[in-house]
C-alpha positions as a Markdown table, in Angstrom:
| # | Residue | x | y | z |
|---|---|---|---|---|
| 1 | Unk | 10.9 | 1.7 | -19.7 |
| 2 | Unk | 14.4 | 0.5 | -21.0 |
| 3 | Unk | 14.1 | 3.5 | -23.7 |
| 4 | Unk | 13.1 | 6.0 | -21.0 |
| 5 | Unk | 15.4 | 4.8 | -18.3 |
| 6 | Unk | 18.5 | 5.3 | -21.3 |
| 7 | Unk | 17.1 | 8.7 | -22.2 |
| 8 | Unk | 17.3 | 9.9 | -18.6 |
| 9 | Unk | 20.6 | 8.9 | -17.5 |
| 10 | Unk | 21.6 | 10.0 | -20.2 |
| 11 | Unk | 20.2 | 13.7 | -18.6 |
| 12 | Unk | 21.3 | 12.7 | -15.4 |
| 13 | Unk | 18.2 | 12.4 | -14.0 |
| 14 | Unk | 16.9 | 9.2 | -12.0 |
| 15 | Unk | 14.2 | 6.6 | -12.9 |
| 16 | Unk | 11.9 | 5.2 | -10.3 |
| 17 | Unk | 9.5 | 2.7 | -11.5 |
| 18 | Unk | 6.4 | 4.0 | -9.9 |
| 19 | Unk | 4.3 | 0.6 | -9.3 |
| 20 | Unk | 0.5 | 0.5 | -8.1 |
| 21 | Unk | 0.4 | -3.0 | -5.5 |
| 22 | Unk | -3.0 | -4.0 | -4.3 |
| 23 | Unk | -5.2 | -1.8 | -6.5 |
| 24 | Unk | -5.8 | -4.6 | -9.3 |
| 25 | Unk | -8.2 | -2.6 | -11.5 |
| 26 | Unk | -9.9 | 1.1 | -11.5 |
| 27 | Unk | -12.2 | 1.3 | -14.3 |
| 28 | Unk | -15.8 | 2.0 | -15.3 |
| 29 | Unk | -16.0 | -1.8 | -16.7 |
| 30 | Unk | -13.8 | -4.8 | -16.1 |
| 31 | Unk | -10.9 | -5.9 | -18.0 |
| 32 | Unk | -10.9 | -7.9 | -21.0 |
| 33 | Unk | -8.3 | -10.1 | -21.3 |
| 34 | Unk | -9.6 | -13.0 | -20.1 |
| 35 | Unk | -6.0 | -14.1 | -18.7 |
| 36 | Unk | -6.3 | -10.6 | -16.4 |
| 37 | Unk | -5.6 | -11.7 | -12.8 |
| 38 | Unk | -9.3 | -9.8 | -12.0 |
| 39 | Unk | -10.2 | -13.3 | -13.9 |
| 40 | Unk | -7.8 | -15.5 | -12.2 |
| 41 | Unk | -8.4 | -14.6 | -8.6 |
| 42 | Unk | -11.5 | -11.8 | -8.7 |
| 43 | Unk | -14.9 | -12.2 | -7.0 |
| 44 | Unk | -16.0 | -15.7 | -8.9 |
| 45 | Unk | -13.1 | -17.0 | -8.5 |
| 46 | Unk | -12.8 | -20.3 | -6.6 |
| 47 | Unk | -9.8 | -19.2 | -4.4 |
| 48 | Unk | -10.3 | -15.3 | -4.9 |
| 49 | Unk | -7.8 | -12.8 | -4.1 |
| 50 | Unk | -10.1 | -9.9 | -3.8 |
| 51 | Unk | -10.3 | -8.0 | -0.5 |
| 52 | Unk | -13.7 | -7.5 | 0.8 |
| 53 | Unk | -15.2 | -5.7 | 3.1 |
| 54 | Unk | -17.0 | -6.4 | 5.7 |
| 55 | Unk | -20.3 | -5.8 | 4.6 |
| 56 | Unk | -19.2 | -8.6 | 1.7 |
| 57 | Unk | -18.9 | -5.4 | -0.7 |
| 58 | Unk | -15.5 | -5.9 | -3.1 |
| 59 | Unk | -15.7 | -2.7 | -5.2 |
| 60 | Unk | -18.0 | 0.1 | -3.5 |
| 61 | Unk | -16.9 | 2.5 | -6.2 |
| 62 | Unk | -14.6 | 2.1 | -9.7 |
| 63 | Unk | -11.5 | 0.5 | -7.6 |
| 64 | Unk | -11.1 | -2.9 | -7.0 |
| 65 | Unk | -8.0 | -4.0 | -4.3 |
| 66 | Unk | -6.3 | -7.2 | -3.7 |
| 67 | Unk | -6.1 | -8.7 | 0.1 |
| 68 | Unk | -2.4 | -8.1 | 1.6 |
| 69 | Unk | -3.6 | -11.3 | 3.6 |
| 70 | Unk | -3.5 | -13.5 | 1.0 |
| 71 | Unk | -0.3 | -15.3 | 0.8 |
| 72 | Unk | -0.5 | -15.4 | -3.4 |
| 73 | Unk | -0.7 | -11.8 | -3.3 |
| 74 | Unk | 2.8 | -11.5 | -1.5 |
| 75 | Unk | 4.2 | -14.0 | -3.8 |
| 76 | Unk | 2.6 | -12.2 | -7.1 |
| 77 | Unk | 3.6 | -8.9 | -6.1 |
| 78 | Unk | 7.4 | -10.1 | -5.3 |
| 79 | Unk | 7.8 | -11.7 | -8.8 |
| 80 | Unk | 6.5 | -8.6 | -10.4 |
| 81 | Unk | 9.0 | -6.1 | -8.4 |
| 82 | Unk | 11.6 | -7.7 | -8.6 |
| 83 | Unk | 11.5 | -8.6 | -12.6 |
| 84 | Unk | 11.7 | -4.9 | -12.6 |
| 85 | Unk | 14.8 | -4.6 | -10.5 |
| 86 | Unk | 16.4 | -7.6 | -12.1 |
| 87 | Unk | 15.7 | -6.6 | -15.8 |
| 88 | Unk | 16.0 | -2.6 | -16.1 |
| 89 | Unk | 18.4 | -0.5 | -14.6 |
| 90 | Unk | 16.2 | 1.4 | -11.9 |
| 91 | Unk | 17.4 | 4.0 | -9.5 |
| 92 | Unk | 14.7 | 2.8 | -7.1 |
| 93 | Unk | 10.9 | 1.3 | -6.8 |
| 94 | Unk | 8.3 | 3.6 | -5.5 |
| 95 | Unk | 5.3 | 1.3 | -3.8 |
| 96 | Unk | 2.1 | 3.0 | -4.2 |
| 97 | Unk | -1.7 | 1.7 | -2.9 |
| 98 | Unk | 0.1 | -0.4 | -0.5 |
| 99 | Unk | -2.6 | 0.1 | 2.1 |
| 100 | Unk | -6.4 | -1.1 | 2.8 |
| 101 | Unk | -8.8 | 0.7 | 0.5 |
| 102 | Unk | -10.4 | 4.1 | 2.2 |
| 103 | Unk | -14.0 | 3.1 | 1.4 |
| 104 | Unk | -14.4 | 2.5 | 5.0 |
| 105 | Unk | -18.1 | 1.9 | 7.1 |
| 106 | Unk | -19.1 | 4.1 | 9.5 |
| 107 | Unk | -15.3 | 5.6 | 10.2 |
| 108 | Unk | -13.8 | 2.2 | 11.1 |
| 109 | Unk | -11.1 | -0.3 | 9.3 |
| 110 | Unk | -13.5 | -2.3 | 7.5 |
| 111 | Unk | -11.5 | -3.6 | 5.0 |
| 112 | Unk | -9.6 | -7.7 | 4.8 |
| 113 | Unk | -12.4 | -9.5 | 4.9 |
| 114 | Unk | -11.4 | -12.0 | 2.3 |
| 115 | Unk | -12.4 | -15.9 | 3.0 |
| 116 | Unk | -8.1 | -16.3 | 2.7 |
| 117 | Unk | -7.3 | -14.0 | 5.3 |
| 118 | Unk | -10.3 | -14.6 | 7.7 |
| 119 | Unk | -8.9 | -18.2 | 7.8 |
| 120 | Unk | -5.9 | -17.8 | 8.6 |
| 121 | Unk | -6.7 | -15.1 | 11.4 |
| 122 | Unk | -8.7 | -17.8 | 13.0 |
| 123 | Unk | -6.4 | -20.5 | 12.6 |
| 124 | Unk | -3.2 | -18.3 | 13.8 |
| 125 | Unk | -5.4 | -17.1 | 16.8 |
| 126 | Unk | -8.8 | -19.6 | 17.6 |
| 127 | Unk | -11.3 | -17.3 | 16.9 |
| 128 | Unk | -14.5 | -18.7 | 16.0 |
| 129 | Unk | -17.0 | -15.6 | 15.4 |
| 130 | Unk | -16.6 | -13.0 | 12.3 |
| 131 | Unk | -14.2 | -10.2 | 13.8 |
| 132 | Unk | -16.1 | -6.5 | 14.1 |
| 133 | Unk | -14.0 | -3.9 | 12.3 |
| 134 | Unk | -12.9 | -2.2 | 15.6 |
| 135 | Unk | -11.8 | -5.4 | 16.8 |
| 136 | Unk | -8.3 | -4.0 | 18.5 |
| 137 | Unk | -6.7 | -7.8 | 17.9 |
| 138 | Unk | -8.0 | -7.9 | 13.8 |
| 139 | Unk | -7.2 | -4.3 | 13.0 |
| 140 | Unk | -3.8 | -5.5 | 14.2 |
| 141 | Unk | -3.6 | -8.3 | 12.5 |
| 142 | Unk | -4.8 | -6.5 | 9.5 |
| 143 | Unk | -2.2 | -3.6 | 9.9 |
| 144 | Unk | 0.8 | -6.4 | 10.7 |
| 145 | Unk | -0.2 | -7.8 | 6.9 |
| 146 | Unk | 0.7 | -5.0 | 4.9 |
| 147 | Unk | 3.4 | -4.4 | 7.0 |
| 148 | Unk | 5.1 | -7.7 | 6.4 |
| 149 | Unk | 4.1 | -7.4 | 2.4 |
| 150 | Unk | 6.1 | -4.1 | 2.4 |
| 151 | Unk | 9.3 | -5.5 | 3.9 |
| 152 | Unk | 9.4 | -8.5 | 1.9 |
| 153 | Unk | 9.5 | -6.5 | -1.1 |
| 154 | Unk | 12.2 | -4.3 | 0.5 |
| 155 | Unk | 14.4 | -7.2 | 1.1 |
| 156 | Unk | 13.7 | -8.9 | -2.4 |
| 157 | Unk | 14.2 | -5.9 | -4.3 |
| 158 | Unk | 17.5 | -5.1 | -1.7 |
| 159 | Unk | 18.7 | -8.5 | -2.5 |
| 160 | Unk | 18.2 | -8.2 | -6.5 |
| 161 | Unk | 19.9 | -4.4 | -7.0 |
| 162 | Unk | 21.3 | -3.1 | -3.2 |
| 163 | Unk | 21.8 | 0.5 | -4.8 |
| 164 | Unk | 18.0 | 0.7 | -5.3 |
| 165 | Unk | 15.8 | 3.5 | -3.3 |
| 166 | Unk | 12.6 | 1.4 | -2.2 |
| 167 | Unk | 10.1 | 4.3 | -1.7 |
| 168 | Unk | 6.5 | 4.4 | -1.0 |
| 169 | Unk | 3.5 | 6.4 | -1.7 |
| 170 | Unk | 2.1 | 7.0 | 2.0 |
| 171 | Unk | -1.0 | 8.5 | 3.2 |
| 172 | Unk | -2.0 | 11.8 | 4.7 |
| 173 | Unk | -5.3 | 12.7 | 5.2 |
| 174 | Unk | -6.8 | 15.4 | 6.9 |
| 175 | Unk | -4.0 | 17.7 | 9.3 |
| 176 | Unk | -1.5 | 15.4 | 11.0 |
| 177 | Unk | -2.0 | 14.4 | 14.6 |
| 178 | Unk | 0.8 | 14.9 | 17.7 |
| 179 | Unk | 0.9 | 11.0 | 17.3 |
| 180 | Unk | 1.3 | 8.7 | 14.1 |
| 181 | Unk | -1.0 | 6.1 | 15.6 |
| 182 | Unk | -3.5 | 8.4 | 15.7 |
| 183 | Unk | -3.6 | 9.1 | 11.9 |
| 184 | Unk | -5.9 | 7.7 | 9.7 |
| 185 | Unk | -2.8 | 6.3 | 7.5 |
| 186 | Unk | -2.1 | 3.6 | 10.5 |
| 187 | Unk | -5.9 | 3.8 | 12.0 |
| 188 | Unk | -8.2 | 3.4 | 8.6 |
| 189 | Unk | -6.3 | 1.9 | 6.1 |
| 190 | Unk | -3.6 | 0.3 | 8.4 |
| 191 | Unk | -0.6 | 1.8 | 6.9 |
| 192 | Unk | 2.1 | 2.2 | 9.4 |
| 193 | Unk | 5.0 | 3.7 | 7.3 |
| 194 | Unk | 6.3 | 5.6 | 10.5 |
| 195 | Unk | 6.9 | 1.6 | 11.7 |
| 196 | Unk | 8.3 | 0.8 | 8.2 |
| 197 | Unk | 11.0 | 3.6 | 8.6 |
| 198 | Unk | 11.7 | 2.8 | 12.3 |
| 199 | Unk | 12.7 | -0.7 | 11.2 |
| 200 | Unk | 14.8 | 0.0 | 8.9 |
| 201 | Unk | 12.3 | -1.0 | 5.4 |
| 202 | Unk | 11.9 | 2.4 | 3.4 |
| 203 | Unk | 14.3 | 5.0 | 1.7 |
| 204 | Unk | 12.3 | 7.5 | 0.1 |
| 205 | Unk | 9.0 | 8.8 | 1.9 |
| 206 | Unk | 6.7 | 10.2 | -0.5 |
| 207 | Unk | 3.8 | 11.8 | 1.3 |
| 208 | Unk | 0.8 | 12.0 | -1.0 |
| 209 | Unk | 0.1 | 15.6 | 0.8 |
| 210 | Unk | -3.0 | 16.6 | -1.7 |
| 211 | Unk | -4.5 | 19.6 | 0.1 |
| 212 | Unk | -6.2 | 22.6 | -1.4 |
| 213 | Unk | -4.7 | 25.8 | -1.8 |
| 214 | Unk | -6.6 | 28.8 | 0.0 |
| 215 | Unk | -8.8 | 26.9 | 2.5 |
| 216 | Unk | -7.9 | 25.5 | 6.1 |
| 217 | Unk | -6.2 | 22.5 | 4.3 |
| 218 | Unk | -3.8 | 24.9 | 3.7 |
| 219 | Unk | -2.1 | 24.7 | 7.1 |
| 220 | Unk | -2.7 | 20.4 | 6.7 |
| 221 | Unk | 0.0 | 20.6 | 3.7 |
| 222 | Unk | 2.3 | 23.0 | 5.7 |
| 223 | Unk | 1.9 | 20.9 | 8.8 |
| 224 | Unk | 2.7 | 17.6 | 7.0 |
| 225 | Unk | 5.3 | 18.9 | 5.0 |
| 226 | Unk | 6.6 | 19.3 | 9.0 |
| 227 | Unk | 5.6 | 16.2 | 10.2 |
| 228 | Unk | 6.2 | 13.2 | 7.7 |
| 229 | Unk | 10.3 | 14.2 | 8.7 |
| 230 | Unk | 9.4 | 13.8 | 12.3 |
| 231 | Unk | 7.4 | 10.6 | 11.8 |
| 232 | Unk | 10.1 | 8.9 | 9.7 |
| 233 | Unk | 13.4 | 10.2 | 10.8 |
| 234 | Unk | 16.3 | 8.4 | 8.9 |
| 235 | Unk | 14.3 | 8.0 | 5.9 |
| 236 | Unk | 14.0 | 10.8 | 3.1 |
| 237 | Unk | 11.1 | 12.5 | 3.0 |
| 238 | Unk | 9.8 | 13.8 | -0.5 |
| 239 | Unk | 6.3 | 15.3 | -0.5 |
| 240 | Unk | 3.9 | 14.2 | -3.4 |
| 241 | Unk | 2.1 | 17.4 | -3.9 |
| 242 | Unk | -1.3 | 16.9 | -6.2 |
């Protein structure tokens, strides 16, 4: 990174570290370095970090995600963003998978079901039973914990290099709705970077707008391409196109 971040200055081009948050692993077969955190805090683990759905399932496909509930998670993440900002010399931090995972049940937010978090939702609020999904007062909740993980690493990273752009790798499926709380980026995997920009905690907007060329999803990457500005005025909008 310190060879490639020389190189392009150098060129007079910028260097964002592009870092992946609470996707902790993504492949066919676990790690193995036995010191991997999948280890440390994964599904045996005694205090495990892993976010669960509500069915109990941790990894319904190849990806396995960590709980933005967990208060170790916040804590891990910070260290590891801001060694970056402290130790290379970054233009800015793009924060990617900072979300729920989109392996949803039956269309609903069914994702942060991790022993951790479930505690402290019922300590923070006196409920007794095991919160449905759709619950409006969990999916809150839930929602409000990746919100508050994404600002404190905006304000740690701020406070180690105040020149950095803090971006983030944001979600846009399907065509975008009149309203941001009706997309599935703040319904599904409770990821309200409209609210982010509003308050003042994101830079760079990088829409992941992967749509198809000649199909209707056509007009879903135009219409984005209109919309993520209008969602997140202030902030500068640059569309990931895959």
């Amino acid at each position: 990174l310190e060879r490639l971040t020389e190189r392009a200055h150098a060129a007079g081009l910028q260097v964002h570290a592009w870092v992946v948050t609470l996707a902790l692993w993504g492949a066919d077969e676990p790690p193995t370095d036995p010191d991997h955190l999948y280890y440390r805090y994964g599904p045996d683990a005694p205090e495990s970090w892993l976010n669960r759905r509500y069915d109990g399932v941790t990894r319904p496909e190849r990806d396995v995600y960590l709980d933005p509930g967990v208060p170790g998670v916040a804590d891990y993440l910070s260290e590891a963003v801001v060694s970056l900002a402290e130790n290379y010399d970054l233009d800015g931090v793009t924060l990617d998978r900072l979300r729920h995972p989109d392996f949803n049940l039956d269309h609903a937010p069914s994702w942060g079901y991790s022993k951790i978090s479930l505690g402290r939702y019922r300590r923070e609020t006196g409920a007794l039973a095991l919160p449905r999904p759709t619950d409006p007062a969990w999916t809150a909740w839930r929602r409000e914990q990746v919100s508050l993980l994404e600002r404190r690493l905006y304000l740690e990273l701020k406070q180690a290099d105040p020149t950095l752009w803090v971006g983030a790798a944001t979600i846009t499926y399907g065509g975008p709705p009149e309203r941001f709380t009706d997309s599935p980026a703040y319904t599904l995997v409770l990821q309200d970077w409209a609210g982010w920009a509003a308050d003042g905690f994101l830079d760079l907007n990088l829409p992941m707008n992967y749509k198809q060329a000649g199909t209707p999803e056509a007009a879903w990457f135009t219409g984005w391409n209109e919309a993520a500005p209008r969602f997140a005025p202030g902030t500068d909008t640059a569309p990931a196109v895959g």
